[in-house]
Backbone as JSON Lines, residues from 0, in Angstrom:
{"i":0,"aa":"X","n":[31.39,9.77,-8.01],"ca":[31.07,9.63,-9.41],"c":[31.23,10.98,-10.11]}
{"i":1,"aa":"X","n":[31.64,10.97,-11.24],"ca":[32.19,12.06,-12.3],"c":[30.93,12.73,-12.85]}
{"i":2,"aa":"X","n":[30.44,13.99,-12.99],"ca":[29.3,14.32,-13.47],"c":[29.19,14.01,-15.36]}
{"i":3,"aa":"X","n":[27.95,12.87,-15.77],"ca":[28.14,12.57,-16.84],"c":[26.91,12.43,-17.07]}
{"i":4,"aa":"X","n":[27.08,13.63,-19.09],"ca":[25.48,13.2,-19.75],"c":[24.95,12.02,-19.81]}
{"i":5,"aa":"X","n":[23.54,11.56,-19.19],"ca":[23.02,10.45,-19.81],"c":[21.74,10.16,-20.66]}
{"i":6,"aa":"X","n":[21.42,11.27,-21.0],"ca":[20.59,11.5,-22.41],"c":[19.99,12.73,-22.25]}
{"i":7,"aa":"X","n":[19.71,12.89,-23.63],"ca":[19.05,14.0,-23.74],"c":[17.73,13.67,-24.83]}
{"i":8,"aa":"X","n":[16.38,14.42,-25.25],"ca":[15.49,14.76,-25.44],"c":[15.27,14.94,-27.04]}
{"i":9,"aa":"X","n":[15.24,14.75,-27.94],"ca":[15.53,15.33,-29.56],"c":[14.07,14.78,-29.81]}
{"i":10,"aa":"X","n":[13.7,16.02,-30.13],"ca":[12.02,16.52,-30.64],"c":[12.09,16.04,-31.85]}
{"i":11,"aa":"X","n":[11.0,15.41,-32.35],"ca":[10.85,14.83,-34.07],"c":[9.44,14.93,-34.15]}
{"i":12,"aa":"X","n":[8.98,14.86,-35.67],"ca":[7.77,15.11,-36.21],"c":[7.73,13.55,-35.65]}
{"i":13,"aa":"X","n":[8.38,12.85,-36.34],"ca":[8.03,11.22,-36.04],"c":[9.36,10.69,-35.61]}
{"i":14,"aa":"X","n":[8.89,10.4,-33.91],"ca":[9.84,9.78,-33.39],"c":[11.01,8.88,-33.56]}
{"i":15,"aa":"X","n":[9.84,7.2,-34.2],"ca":[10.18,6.53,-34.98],"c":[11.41,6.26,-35.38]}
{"i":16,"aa":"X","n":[10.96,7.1,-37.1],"ca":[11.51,7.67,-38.34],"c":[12.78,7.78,-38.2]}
{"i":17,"aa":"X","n":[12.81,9.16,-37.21],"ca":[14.04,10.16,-37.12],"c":[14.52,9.57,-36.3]}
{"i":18,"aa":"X","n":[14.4,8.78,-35.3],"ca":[15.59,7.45,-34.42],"c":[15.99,6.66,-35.41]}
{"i":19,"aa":"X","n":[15.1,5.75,-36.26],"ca":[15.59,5.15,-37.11],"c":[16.91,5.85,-38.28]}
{"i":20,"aa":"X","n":[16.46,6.41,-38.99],"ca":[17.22,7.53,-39.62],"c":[18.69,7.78,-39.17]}
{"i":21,"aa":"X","n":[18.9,8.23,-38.04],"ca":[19.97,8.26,-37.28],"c":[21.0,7.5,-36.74]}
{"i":22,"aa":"X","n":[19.92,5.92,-36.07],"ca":[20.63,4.82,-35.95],"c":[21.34,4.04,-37.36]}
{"i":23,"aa":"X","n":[20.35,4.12,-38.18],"ca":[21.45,3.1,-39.73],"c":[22.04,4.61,-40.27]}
{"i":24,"aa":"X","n":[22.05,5.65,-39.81],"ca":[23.37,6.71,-40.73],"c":[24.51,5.96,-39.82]}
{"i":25,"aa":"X","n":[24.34,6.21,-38.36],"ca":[25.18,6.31,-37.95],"c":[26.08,4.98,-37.73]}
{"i":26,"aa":"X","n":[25.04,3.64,-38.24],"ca":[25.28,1.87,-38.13],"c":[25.33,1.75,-36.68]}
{"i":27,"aa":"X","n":[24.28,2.33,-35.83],"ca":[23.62,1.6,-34.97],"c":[22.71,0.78,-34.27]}
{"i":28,"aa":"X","n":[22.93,0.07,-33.65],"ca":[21.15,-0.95,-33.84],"c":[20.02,-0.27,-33.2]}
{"i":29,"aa":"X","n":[19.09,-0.84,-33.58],"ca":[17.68,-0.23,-34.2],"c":[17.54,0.18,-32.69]}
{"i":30,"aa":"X","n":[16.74,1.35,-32.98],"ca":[15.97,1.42,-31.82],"c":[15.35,1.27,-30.52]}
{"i":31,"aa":"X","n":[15.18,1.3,-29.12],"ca":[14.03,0.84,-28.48],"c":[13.06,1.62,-27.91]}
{"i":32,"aa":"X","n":[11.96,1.28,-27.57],"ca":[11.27,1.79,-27.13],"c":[11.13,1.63,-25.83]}
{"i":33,"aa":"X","n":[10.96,3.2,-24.32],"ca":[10.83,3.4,-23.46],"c":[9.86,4.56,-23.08]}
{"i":34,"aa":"X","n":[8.87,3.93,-22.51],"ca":[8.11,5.07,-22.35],"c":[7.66,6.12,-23.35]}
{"i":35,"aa":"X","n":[7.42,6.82,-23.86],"ca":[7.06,7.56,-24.88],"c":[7.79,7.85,-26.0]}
{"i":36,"aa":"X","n":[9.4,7.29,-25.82],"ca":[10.32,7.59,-26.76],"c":[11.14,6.75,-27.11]}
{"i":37,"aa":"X","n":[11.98,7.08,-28.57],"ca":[12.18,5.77,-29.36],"c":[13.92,6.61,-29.12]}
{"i":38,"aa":"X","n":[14.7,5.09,-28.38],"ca":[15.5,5.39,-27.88],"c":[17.03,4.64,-28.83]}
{"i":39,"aa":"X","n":[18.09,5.64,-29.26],"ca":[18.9,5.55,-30.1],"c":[20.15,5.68,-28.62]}
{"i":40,"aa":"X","n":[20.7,4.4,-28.42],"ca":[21.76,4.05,-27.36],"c":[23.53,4.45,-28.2]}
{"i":41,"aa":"X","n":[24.33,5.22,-27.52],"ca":[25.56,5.13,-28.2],"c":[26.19,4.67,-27.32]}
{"i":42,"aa":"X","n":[28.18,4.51,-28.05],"ca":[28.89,3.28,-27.04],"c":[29.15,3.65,-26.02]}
{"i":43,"aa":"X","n":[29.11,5.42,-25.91],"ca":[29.63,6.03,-24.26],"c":[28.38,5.8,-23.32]}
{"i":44,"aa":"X","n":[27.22,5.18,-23.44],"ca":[26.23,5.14,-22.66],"c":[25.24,6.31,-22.8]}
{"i":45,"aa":"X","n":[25.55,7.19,-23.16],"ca":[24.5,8.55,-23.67],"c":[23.63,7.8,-24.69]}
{"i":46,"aa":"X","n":[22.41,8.54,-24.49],"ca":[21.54,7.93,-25.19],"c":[20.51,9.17,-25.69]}
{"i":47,"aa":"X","n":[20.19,9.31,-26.93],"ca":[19.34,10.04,-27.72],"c":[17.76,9.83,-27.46]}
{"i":48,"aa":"X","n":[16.71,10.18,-26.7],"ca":[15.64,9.87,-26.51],"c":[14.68,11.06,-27.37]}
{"i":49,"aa":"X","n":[14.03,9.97,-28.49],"ca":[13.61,10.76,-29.26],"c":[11.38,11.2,-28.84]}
{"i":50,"aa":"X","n":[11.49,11.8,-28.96],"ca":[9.86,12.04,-28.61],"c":[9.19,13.19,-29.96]}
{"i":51,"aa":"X","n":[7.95,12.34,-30.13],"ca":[7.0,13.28,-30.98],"c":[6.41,14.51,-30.55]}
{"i":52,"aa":"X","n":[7.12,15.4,-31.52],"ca":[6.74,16.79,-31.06],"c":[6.27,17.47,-32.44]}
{"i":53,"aa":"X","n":[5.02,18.32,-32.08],"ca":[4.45,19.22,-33.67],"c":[5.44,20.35,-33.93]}
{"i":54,"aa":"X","n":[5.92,21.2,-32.73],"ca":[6.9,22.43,-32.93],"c":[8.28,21.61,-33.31]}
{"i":55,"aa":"X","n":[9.05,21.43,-34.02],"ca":[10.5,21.04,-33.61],"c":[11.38,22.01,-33.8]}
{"i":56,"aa":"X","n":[11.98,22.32,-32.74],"ca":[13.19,23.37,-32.89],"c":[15.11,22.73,-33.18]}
{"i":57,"aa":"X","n":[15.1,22.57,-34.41],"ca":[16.24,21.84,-34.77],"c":[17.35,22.51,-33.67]}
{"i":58,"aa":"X","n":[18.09,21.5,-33.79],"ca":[19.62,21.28,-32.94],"c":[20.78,20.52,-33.55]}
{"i":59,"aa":"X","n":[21.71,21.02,-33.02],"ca":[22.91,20.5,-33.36],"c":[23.76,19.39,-33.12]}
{"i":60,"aa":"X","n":[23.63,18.45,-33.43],"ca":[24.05,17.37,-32.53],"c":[25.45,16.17,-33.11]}
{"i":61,"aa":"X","n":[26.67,16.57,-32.11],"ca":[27.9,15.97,-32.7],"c":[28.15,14.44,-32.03]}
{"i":62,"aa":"X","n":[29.0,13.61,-32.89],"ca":[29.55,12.5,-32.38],"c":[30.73,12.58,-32.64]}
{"i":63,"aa":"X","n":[31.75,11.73,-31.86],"ca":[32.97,11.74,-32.19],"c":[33.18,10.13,-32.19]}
{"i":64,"aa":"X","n":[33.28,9.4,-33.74],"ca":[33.61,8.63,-34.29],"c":[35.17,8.37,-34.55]}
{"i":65,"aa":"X","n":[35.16,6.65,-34.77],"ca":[37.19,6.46,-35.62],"c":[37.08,6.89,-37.07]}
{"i":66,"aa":"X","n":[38.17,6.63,-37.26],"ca":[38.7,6.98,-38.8],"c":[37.53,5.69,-39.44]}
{"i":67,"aa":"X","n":[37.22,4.72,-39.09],"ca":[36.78,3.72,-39.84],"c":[35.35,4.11,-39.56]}
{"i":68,"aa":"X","n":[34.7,4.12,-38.7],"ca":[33.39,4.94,-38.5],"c":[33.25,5.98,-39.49]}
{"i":69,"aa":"X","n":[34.18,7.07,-39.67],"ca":[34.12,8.37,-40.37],"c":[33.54,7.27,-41.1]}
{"i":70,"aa":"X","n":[34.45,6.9,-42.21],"ca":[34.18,6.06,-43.78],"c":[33.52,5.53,-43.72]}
{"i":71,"aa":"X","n":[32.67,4.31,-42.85],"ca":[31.23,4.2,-42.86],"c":[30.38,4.98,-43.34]}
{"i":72,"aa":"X","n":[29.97,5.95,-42.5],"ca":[29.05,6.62,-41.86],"c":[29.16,7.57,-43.36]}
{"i":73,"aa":"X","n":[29.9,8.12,-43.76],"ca":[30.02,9.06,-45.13],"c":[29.74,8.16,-46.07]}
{"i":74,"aa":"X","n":[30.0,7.29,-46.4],"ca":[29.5,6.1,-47.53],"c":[27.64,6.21,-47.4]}
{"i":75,"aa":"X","n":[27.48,5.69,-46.0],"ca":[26.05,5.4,-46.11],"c":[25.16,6.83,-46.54]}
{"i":76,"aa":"X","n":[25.67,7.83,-46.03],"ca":[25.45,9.69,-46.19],"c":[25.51,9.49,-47.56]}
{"i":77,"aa":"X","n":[26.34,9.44,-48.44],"ca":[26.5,9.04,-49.9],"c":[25.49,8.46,-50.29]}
{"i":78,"aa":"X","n":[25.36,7.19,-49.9],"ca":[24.37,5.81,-50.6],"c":[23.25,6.67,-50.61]}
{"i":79,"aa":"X","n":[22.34,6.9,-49.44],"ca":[21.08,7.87,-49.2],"c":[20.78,9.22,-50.51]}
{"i":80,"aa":"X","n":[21.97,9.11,-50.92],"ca":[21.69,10.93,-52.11],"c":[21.83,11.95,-50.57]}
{"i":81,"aa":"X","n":[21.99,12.06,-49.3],"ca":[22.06,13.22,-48.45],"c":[23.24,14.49,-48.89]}
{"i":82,"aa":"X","n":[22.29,15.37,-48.72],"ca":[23.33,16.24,-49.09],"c":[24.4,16.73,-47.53]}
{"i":83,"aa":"X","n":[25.44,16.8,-47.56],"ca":[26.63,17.23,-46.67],"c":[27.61,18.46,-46.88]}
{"i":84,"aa":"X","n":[28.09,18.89,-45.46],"ca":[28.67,20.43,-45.64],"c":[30.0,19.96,-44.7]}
{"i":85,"aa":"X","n":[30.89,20.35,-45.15],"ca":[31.93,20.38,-44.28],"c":[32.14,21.5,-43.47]}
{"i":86,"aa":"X","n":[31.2,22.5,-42.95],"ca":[31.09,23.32,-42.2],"c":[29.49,23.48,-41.67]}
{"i":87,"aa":"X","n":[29.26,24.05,-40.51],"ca":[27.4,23.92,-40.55],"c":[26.59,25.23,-41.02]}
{"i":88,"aa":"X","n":[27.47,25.74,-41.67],"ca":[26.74,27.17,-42.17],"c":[26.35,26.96,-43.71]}
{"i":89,"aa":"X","n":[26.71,25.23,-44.23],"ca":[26.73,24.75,-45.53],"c":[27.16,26.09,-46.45]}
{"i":90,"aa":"X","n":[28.04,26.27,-46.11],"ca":[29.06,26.76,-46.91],"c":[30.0,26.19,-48.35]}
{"i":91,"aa":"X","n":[30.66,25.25,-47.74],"ca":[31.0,24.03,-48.29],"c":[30.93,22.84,-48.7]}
{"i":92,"aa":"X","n":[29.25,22.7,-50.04],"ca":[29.08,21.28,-49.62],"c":[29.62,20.02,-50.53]}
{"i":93,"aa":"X","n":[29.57,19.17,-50.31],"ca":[29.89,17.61,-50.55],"c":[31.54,17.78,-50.14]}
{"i":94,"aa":"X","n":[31.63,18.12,-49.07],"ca":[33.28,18.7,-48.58],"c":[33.44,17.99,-47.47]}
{"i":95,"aa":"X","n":[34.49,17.36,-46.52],"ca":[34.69,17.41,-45.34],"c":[35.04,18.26,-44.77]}
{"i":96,"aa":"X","n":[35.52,18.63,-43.65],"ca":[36.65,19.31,-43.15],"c":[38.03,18.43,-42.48]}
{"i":97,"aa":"X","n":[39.25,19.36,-42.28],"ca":[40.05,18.12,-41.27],"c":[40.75,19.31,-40.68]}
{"i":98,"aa":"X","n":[39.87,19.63,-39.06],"ca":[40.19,20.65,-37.92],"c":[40.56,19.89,-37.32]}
{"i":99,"aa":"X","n":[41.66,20.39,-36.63],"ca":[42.66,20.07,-36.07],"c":[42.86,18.32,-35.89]}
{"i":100,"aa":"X","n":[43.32,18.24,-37.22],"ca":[43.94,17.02,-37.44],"c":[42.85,15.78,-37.78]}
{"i":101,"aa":"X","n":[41.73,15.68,-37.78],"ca":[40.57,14.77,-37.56],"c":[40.14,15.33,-39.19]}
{"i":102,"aa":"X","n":[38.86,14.45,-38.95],"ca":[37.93,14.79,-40.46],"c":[36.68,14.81,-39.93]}
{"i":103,"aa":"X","n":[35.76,15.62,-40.2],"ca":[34.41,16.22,-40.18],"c":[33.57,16.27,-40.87]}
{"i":104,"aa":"X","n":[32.31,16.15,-41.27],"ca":[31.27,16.4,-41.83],"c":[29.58,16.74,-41.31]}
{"i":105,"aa":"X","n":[29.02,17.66,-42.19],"ca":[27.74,17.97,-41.19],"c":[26.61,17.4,-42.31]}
{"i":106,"aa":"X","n":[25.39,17.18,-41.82],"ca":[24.38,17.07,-43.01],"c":[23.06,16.59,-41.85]}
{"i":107,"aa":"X","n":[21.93,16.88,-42.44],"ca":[20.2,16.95,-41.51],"c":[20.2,16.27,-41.42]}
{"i":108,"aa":"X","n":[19.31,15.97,-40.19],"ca":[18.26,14.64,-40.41],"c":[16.95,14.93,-40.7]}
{"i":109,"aa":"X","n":[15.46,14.23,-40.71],"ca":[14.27,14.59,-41.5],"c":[13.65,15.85,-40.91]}
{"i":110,"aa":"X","n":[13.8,16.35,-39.29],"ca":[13.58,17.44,-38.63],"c":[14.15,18.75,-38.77]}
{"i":111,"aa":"X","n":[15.47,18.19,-39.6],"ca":[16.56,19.47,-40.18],"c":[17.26,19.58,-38.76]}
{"i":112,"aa":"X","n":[17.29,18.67,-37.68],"ca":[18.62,18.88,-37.0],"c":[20.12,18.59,-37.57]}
{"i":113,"aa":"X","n":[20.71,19.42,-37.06],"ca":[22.22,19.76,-37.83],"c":[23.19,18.49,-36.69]}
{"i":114,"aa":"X","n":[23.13,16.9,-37.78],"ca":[24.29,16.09,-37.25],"c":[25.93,16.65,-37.76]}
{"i":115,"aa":"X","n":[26.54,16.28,-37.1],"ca":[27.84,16.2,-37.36],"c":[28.67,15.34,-36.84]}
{"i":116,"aa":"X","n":[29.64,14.22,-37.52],"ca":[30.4,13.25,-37.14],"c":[31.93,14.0,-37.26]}
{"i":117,"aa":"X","n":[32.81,14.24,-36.09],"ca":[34.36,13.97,-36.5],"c":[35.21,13.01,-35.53]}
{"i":118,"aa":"X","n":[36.32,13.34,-35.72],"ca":[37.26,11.96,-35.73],"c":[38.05,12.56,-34.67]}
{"i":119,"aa":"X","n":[38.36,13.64,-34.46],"ca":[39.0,14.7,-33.17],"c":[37.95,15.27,-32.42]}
{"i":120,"aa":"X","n":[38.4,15.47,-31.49],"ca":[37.78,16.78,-30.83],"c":[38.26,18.02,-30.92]}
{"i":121,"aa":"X","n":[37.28,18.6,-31.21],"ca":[37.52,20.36,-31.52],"c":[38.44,20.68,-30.21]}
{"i":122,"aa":"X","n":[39.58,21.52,-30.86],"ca":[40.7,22.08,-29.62],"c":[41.44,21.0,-29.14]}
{"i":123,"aa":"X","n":[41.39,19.8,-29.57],"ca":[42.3,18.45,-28.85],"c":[43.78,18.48,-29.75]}
């Protein structure tokens, strides 16, 4: 077997919330709950396990979506009023980017972790 992530840990004021939040940006279904954390499943099998934490130390956290996902997922970013950077130093905002050949965008979630959706992979 191939060594492969199968979740990781993302600290939130409210577990919940910030799973929820994440799953309809990103138009995934809702939630479940396991053990102490409210669990946001994606299609590669990695899974976001969110847990209530008072310290949260924001993070960065990318997906690599289709062209039709992108346009979703930026519509609903839109619908919300969220503000978005086409770089994560929000440099550039209500901008995409399109590195190396793909399209990009970054913008928070309620913890101020730094999401970002693109359509390439960086260096591909």
């Amino acid at each position: 077997m191939a060594v492969q992530l199968n979740h990781t840990i993302v600290g939130a004021r409210d577990k919940r919330a910030s799973a929820a939040f994440l799953a309809d940006v990103l138009g995934l279904p809702e939630p479940t709950t396991y053990g102490p954390f409210a669990v946001v499943e994606l299609a590669n099998g990695v899974s976001l396990d969110f847990l209530d934490d008072e310290q949260v130390h924001p993070r960065h956290y990318a997906f690599l979506v289709s062209e039709e996902e992108f346009d979703a997922i930026l519509g609903r970013i839109r619908a919300r009023g969220l503000p978005f950077w086409a770089d994560p130093f929000q440099r550039e905002p209500g901008r995409i980017n399109t590195h190396d050949g793909g399209r990009g965008v970054y913008w928070h979630d309620p913890d101020g972790h730094v999401l970002e959706i693109i359509t390439r992979p960086y260096g591909g």
